[in-house]
C-alpha positions as CSV (number, residue, x, y, z in Angstrom):
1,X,17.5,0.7,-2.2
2,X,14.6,2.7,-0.7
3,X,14.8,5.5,-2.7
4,X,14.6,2.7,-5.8
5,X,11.5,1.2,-4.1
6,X,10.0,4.6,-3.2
7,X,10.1,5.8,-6.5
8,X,9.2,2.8,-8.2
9,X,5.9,2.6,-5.9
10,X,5.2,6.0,-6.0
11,X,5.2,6.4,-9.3
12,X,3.1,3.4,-10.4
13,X,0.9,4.4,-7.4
14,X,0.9,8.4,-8.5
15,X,-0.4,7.8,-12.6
16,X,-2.7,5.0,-11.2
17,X,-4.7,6.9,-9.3
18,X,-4.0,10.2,-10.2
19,X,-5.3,9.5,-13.7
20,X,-8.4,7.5,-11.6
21,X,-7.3,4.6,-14.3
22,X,-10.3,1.8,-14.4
23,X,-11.6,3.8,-11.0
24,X,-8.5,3.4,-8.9
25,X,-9.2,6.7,-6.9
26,X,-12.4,5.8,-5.8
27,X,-11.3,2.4,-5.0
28,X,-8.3,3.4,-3.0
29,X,-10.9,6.1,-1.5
30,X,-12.9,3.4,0.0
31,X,-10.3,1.3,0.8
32,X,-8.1,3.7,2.7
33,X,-11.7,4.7,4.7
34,X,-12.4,0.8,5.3
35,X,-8.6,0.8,6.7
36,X,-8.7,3.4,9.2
37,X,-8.8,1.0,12.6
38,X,-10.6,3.3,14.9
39,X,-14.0,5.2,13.6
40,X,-13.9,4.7,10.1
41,X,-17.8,4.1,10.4
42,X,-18.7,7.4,9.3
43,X,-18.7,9.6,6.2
44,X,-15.5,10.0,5.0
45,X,-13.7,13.3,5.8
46,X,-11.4,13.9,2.3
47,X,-13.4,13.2,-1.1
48,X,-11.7,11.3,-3.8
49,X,-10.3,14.9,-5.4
50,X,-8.1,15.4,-2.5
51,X,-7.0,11.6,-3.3
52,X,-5.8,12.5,-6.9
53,X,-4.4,15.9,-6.1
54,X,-2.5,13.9,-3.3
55,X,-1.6,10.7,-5.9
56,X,-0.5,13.4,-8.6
57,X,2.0,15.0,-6.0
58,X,3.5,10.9,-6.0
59,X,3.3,10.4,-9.5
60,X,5.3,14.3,-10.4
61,X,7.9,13.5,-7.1
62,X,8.3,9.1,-8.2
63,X,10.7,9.6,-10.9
64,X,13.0,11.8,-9.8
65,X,13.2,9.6,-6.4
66,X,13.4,6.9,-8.5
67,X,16.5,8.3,-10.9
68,X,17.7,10.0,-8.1
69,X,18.2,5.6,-6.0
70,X,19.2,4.5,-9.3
71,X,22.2,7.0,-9.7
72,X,23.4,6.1,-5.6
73,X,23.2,2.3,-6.4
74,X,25.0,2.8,-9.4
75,X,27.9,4.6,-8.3
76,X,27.9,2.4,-5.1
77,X,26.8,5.1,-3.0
78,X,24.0,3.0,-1.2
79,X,24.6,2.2,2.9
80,X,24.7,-1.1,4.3
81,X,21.9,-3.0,4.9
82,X,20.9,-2.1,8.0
83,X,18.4,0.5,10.1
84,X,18.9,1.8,13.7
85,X,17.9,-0.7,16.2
86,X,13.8,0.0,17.3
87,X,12.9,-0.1,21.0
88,X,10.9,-2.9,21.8
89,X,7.9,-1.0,22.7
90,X,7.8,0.4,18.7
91,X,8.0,-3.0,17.2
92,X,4.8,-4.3,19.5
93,X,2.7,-1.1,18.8
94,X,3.6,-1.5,15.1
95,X,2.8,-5.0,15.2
96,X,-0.4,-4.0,16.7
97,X,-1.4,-1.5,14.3
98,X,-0.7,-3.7,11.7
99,X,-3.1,-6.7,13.7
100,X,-5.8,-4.1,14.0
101,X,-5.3,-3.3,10.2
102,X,-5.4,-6.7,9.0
103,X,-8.1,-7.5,11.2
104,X,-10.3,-4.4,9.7
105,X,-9.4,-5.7,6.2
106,X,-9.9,-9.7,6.3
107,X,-13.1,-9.0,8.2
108,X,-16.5,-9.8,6.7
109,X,-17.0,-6.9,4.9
110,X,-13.7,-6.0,4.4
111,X,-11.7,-5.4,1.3
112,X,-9.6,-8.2,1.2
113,X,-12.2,-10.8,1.9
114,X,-14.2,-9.0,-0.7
115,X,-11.4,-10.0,-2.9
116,X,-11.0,-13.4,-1.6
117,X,-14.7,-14.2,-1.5
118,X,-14.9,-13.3,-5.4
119,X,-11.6,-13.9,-6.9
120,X,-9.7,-16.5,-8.6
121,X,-6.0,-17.6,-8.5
122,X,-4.1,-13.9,-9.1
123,X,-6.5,-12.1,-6.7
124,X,-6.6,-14.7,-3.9
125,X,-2.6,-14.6,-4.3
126,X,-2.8,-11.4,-4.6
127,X,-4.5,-10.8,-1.0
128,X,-2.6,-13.4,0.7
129,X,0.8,-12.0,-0.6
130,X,-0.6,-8.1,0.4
131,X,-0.8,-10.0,4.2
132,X,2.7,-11.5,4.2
133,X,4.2,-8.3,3.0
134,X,2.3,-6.6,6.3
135,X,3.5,-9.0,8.6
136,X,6.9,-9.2,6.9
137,X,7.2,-5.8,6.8
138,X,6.7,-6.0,10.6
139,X,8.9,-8.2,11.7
140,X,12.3,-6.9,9.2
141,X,11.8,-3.4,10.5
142,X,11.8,-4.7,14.2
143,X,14.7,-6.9,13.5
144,X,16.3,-3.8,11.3
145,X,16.8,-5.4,7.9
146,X,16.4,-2.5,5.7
147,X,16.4,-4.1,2.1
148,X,13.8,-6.8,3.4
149,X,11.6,-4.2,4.9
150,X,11.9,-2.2,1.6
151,X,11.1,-5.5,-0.2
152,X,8.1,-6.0,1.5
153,X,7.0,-2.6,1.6
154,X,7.3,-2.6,-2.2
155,X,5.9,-6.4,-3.1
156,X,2.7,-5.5,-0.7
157,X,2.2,-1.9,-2.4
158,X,2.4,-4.0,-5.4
159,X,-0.2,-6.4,-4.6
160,X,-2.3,-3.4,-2.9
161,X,-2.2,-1.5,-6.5
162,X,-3.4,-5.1,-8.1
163,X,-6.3,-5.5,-6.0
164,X,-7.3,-2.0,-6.7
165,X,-6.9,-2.0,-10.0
166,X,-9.0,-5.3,-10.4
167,X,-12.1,-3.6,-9.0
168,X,-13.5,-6.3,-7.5
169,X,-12.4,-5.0,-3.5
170,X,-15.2,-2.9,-2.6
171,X,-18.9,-1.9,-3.4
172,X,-17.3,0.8,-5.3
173,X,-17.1,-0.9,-8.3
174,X,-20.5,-2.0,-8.7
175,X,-22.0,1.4,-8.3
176,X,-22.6,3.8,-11.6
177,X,-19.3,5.1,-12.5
178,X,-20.1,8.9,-11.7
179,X,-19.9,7.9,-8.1
């Protein structure tokens, strides 16, 4: 089931940006750099480029992952749902990464206010469904459900890709497109 999910998300996110379709790249640039939870104040270190070289390298690697989870699910070859048990201590620094992430990204300026503050329906569902996956994704992989933690993973990279896609998430988008 991960490899399905993997591939599926990789590929869609690999072509997306990648091919820098309706200024995903830059987009994702500034959203990843809003995202960083400790000194992502200053000038970014990797440029957009490095971002499509890096998104191309998903969208060549997607498929093949993706055929590859199809062929194991098919022939019944997938495990059982299940991950190794996670010390405590893992599940509450993940759970604090995560706080400190979705903190940096419903704050005032960032990204997913931004879409909030200026969105309709799809993109204010959109946001709040990105924040359930997070939170979700959280509390499956501490309690070691591995097709729910895929699930979310996959519905929340989903949502991410929507809101990047919609252009409306950063000041990005409202700056000359040669930017």
């Amino acid at each position: 089931m991960f490899s399905v999910a993997w591939g599926v998300f990789a590929t869609a996110f690999g072509w997306i940006v990648a091919t820098d379709f309706r200024g995903a790249a830059r987009r994702f640039h500034e959203l990843s750099h809003a995202a960083v939870p400790f000194g992502g104040g200053g000038a970014p270190v990797l440029g957009v480029g490095f971002f499509r070289v890096l998104a191309g390298v998903f969208a060549l690697i997607g498929p093949f992952v993706l055929v590859g989870g199809l062929l194991e699910l098919w022939r019944g070859e997938a495990g059982p749902d299940g991950l190794p048990p996670l010390p405590a201590w893992a599940v509450v620094g993940q759970a604090l990464v995560a706080g400190v992430v979705l903190w940096r990204m419903w704050r005032r300026s960032g990204p997913l206010r931004r879409a909030w503050d200026t969105g309709t329906g799809p993109r204010r569902a959109a946001a709040l469904v990105l924040t359930a996956s997070v939170l979700a994704f959280v509390a499956a992989l501490g309690l070691g459900r591995e097709t729910w933690t895929v699930t979310s993973w996959l519905v929340g990279g989903l949502c991410g890709l929507t809101l990047i896609l919609d252009g409306r998430t950063g000041p990005v988008a409202e700056g000359p497109p040669g930017r």
